[in-house]
PAZAPA-4460 file (N, C-alpha, C; in steps of 0.05 Angstrom, whole numbers, plus 32768, in hexadecimal, padded with zeros to 4 digits):
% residues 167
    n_x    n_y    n_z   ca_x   ca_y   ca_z    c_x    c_y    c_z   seq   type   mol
   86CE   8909   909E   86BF   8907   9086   86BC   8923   907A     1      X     A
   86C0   892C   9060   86B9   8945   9051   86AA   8941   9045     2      X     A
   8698   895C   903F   867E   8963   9036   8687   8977   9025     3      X     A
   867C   8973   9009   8684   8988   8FF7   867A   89A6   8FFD     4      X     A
   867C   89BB   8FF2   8674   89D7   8FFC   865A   89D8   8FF8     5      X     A
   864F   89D0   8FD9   862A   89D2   8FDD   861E   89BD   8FF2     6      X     A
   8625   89A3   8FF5   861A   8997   9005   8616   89AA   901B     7      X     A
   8632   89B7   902B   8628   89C9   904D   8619   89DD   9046     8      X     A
   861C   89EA   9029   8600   8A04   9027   85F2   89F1   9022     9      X     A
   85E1   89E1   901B   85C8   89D2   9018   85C2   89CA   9036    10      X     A
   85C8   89BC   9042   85C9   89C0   9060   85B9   89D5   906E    11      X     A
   85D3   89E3   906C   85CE   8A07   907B   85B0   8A0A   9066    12      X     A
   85B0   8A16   904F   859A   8A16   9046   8580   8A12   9054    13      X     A
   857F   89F7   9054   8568   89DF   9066   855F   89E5   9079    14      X     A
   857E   89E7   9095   8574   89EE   90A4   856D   8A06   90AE    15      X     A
   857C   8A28   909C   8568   8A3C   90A2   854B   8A39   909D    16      X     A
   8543   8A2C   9083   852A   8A29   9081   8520   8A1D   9093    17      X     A
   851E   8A07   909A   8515   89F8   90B1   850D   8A13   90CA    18      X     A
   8526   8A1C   90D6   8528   8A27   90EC   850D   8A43   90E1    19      X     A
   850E   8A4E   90CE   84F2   8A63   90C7   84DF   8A58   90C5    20      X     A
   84DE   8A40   90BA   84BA   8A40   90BB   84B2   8A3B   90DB    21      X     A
   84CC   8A28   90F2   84C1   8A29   9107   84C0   8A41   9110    22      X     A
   84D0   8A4B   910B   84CB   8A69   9116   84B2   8A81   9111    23      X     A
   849D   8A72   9112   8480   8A82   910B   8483   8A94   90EB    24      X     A
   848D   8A82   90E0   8485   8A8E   90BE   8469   8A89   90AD    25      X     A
   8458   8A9E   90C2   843A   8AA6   90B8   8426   8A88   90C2    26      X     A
   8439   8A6F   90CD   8424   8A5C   90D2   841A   8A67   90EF    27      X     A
   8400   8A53   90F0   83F7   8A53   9112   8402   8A40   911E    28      X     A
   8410   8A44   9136   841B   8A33   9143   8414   8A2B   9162    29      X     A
   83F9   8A35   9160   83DF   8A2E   9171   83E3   8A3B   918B    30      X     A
   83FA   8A4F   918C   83FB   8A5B   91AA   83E9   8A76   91A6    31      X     A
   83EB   8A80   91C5   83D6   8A9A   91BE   83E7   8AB0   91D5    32      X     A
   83DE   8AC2   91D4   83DF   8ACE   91E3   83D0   8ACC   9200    33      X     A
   83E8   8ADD   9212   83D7   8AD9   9230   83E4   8AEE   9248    34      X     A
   83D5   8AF8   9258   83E1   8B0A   9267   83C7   8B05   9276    35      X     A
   83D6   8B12   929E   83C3   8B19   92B1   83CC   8B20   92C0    36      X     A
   83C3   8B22   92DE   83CF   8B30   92F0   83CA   8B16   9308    37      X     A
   83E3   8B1D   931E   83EB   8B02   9330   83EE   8B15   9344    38      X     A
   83DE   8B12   935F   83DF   8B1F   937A   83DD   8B0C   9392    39      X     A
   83EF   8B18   939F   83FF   8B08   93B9   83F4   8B15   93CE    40      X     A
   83E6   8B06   93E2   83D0   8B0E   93F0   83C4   8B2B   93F4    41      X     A
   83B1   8B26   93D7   83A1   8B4A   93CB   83B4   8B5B   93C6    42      X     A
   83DB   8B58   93BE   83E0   8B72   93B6   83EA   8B62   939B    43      X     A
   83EB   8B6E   9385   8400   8B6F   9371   841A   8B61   9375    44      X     A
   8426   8B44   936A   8444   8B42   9372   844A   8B52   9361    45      X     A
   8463   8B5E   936E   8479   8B70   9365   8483   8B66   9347    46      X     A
   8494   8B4C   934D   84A9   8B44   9338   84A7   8B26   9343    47      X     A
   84A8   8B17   932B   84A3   8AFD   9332   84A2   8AEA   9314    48      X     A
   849F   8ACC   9315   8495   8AC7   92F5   8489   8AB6   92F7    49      X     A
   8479   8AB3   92E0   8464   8A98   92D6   846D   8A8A   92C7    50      X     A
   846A   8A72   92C5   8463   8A5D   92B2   8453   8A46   92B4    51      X     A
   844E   8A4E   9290   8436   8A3A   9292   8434   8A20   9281    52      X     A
   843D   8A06   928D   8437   89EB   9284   842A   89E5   927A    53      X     A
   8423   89D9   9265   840F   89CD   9251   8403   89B6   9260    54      X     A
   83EE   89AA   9268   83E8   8994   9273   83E5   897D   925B    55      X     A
   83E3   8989   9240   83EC   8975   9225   8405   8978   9223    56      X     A
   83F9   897E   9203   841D   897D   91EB   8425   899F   91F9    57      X     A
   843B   89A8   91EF   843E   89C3   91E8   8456   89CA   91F9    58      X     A
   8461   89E4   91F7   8479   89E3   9205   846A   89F8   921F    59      X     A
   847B   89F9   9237   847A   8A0B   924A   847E   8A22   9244    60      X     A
   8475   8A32   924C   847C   8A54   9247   8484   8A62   9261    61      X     A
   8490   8A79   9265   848B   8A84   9277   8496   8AA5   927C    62      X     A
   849A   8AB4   9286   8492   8ACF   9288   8498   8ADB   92A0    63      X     A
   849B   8AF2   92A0   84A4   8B05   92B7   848C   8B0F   92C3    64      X     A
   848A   8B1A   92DD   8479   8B23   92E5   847A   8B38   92F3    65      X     A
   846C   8B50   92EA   8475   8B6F   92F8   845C   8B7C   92FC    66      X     A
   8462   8B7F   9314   8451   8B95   931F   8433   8B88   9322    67      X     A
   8435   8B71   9325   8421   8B5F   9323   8414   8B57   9305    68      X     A
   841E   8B5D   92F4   841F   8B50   92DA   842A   8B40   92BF    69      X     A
   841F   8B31   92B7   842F   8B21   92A3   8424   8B29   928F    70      X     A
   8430   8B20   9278   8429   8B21   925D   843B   8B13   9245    71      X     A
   8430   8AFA   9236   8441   8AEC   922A   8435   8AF3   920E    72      X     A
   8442   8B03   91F9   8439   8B02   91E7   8431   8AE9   91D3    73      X     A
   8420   8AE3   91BE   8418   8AD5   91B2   8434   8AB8   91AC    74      X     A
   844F   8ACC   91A0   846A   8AC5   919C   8478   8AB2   91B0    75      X     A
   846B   8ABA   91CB   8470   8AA4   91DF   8460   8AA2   91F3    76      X     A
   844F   8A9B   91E0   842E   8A92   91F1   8433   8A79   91FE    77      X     A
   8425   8A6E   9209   8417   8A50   9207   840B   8A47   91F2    78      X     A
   8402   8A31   91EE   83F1   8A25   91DC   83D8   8A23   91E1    79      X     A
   83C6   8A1A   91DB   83A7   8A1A   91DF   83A3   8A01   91F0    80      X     A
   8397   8A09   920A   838E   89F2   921B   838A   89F8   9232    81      X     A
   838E   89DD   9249   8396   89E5   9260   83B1   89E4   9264    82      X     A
   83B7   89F4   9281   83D6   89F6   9283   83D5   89FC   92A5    83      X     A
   83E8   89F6   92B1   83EF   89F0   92D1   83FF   8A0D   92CE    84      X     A
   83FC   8A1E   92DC   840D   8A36   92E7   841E   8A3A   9304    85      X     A
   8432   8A3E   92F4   8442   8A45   9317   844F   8A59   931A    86      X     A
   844B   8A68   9327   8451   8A82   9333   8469   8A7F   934F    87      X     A
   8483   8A8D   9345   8497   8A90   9352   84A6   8AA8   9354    88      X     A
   84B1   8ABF   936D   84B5   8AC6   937B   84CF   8AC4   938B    89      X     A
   84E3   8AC6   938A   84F9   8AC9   9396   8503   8AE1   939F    90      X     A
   8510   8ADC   93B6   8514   8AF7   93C5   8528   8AF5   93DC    91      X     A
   853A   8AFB   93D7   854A   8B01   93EF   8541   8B02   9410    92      X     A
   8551   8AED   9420   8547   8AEE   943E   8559   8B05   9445    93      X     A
   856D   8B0D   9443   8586   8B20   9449   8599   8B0C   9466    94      X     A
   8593   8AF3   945E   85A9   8AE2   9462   85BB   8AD5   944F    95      X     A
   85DF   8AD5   9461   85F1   8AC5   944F   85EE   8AB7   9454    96      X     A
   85ED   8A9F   9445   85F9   8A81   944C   860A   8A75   9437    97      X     A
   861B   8A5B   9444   8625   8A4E   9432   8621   8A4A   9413    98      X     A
   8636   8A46   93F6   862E   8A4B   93EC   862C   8A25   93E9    99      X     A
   860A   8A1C   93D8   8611   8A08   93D6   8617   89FA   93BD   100      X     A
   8623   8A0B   93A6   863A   8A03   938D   8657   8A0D   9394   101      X     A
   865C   8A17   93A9   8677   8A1F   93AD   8678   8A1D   93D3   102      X     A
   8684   8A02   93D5   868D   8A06   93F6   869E   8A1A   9402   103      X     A
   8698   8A23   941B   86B0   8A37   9424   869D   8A5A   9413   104      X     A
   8694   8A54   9406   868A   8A77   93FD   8672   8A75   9409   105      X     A
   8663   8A94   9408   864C   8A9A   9413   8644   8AA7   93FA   106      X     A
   8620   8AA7   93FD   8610   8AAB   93EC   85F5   8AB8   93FD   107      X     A
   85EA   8AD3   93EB   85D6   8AD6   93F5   85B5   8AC5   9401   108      X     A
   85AE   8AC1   940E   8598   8AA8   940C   8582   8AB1   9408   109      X     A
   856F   8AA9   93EC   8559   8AA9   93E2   8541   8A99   93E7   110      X     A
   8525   8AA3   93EA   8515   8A8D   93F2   84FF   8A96   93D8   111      X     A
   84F3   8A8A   93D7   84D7   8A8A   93C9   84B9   8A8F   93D0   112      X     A
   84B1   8AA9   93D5   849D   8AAC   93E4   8479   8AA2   93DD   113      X     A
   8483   8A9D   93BC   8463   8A93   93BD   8467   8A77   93C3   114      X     A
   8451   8A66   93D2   844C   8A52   93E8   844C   8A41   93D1   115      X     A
   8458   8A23   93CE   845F   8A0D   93BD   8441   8A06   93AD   116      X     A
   8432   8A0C   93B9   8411   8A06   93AD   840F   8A17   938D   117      X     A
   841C   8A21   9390   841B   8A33   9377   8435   8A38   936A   118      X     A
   843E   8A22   936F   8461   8A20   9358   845B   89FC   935D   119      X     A
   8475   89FB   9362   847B   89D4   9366   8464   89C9   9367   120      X     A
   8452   89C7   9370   843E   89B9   9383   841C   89CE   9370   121      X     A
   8423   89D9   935A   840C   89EC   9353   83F3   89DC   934D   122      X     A
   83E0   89F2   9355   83C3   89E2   935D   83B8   89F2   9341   123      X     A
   83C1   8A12   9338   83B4   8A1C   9329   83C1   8A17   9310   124      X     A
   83A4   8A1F   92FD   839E   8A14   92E5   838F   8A33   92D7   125      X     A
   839B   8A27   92BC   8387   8A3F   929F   8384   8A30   928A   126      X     A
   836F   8A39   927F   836F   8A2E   9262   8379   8A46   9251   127      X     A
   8385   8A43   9235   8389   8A51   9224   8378   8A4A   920F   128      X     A
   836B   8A67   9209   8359   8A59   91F1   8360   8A6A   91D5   129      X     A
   835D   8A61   91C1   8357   8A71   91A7   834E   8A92   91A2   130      X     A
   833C   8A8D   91B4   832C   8AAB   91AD   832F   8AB2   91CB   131      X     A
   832A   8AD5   91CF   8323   8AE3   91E5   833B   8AEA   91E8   132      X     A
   8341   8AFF   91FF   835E   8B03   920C   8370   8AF7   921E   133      X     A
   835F   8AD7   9227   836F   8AC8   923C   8388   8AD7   924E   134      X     A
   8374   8AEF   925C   8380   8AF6   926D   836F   8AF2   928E   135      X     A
   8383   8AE9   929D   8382   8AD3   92B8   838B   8AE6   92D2   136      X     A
   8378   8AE0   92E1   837F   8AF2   92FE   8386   8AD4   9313   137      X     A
   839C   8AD6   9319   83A5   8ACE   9337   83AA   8AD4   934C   138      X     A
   839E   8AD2   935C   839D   8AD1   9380   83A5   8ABF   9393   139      X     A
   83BB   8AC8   9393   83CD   8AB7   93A0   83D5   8AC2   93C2   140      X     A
   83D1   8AAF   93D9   83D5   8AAD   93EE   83E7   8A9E   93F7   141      X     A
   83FB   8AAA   940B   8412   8AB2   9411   8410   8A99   942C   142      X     A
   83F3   8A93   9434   83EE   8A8A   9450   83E3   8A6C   9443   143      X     A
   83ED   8A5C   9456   83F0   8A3E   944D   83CB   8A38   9446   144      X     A
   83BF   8A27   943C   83A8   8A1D   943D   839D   8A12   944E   145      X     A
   838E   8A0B   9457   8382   89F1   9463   8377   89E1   944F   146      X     A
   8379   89C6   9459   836E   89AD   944D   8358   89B9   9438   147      X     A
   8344   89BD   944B   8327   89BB   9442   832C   89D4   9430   148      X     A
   833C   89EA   9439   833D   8A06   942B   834F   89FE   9409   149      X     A
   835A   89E5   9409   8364   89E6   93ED   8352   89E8   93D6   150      X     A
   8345   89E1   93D1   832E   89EE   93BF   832E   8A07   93B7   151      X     A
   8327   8A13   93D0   8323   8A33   93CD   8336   8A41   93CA   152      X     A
   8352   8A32   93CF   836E   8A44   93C0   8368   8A46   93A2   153      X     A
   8364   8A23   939C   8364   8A1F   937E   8347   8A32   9372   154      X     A
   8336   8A41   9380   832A   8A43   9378   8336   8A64   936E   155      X     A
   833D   8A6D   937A   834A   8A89   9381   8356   8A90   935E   156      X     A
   8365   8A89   9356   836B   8A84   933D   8353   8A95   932B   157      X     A
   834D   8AA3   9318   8336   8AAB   930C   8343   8AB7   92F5   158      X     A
   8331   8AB6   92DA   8339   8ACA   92C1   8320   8AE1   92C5   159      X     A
   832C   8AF3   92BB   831D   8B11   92B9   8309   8B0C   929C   160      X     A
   831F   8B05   928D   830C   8B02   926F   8315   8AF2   925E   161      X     A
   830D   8AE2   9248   8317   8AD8   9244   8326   8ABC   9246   162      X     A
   8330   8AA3   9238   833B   8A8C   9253   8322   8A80   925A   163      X     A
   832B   8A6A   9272   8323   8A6F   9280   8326   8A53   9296   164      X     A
   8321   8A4C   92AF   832D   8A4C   92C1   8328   8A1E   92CD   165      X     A
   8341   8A1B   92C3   833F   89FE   92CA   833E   89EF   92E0   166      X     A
   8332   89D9   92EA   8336   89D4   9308   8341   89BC   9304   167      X     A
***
């Protein structure tokens, strides 16, 4: 099928427009900014990342983490609400093993040191709000829970200012 030449610039046209106004042209697009600091039993993780799930509408975000800190600017915030966080950690055992997308090769073997409670299986939670600096302190333990102690993991979780903290 052919399309005359203005028809594909009318098109193209359309869809740059389209693609700018999603692209934050001066609207609010209800995300905010958010940054905090994530420590693995009382130190600072090194290098690591977050993201954070919308428990509504909104898309996931997520972020690097250095030196025990994150920071998602407004541009790739979250949206306003609550949101499930998971914090992940990879790291070299300084074992090879098989590779398992390529049989017959070897691959270095990686594990994930923060404990599934706080990625796959995450207990912790933030709200994002409108106003304040929704910035969030996590304390994260490296050492399995007990039953009765799950609470007090989820409790561990805290914002400094700002935010503030979902159960």
């Amino acid at each position: 099928m052919r399309h005359s030449r203005s028809t594909r610039r009318s098109v193209l046209v359309f869809g740059l427009a389209a693609a700018l106004m999603g692209c934050g042209g001066g609207e609010d697009d209800g995300r905010v900014a958010v940054s905090g600091v994530v420590t693995l039993d009382g130190r600072p993780l090194d290098k690591g990342h977050v993201t954070l799930r919308p428990l509504g509408s909104g898309p996931a975000v997520s972020g690097s983490v250095r030196d025990g800190e994150f920071n998602l600017p407004r541009s790739e915030g979250p949206t306003v609400g609550p949101h499930v966080v998971e914090v992940v950690a990879i790291r070299p055992t300084g074992r090879t093993i098989e590779s398992p997308d390529q049989p017959g090769a070897k691959v270095e073997e990686t594990v994930n040191i923060i404990p599934p409670r706080y990625n796959i299986q995450s207990d912790l939670r933030l709200e994002a709000t409108p106003e304040g600096e929704n910035t969030f302190h996590f304390d994260l333990s490296s050492r399995e829970a007990p039953t009765e102690g799950r609470r007090a993991a989820r409790l561990g979780a805290r914002h400094r200012s700002g935010g503030s903290y979902v159960q």
